[in-house]
Every structure is written in structure tokens, then in C-alpha cells.
C-alpha positions in Angstrom: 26.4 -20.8 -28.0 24.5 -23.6 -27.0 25.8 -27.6 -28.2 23.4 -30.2 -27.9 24.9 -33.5 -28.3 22.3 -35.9 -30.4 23.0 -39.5 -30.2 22.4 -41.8 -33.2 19.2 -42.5 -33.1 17.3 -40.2 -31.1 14.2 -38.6 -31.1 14.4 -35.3 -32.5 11.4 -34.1 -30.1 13.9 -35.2 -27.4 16.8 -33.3 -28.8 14.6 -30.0 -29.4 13.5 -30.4 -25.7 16.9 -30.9 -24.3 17.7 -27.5 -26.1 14.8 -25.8 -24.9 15.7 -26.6 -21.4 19.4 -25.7 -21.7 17.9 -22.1 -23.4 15.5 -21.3 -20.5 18.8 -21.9 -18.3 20.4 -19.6 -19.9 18.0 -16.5 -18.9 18.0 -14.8 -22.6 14.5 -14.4 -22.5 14.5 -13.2 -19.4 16.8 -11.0 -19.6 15.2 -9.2 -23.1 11.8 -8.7 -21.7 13.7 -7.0 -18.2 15.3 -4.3 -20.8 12.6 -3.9 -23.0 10.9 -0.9 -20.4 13.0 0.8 -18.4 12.2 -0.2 -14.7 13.0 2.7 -12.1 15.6 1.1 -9.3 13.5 2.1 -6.2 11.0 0.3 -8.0 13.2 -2.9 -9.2 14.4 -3.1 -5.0 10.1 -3.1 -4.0 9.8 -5.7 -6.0 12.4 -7.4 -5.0 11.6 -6.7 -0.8 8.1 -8.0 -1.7 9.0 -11.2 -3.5 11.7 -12.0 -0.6 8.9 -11.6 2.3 6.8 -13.7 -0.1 9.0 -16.1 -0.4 10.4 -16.4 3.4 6.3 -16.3 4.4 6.2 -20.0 2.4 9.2 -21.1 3.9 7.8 -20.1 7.5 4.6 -21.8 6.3 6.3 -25.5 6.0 7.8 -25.5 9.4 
């Protein structure tokens, strides 16, 4: 359960965004629209060798 504390007198916009942040955090949504298909694992480990080389190209980029 997520507890956002809301000080007298604050913005309610500010509150709501505080909660919104602290829900993305969370992964929920993630998670739901990961188990709404089912995703083969030799398929689930491509993805995740692509995105890795993806993400080590960038890295080798900045240097």
C-alpha cells in the first residue's frame, strides 16, 4: 500500500504527483502489461541480449 504524507497546506496537484511517482516505482504497471501475453523465454532472454548490447554500445559511445 502506498502512504503519501500531505502537509497542511499543500497543493493537492503536488500530493497526486508525489503519488504518481512513488506508483511508477513500484513497477505494477509494468508488471500487468508483462503478464497480459504470454512471452516465450527464448524470446524474453533475445530481448534482453539485445537491449544489454544496446545499452553497453551507449555506454562505449561516451568514452
Amino acid at each position: 500500500m502506498i502512504v503519501v504524507p500531505v502537509k497542511e497546506g499543500e497543493n493537492i496537484e503536488r500530493s497526486l504527483k508525489k503519488y504518481k511517482r512513488k506508483f511508477e516505482k513500484t513497477g505494477v504497471m509494468k508488471e500487468l502489461r508483462n503478464r497480459k501475453a504470454y512471452k516465450k523465454p527464448s524470446i524474453a532472454r533475445r530481448e534482453e541480449k539485445i537491449k544489454a548490447i544496446y545499452k553497453q554500445q551507449l555506454r562505449e559511445a561516451d568514452l
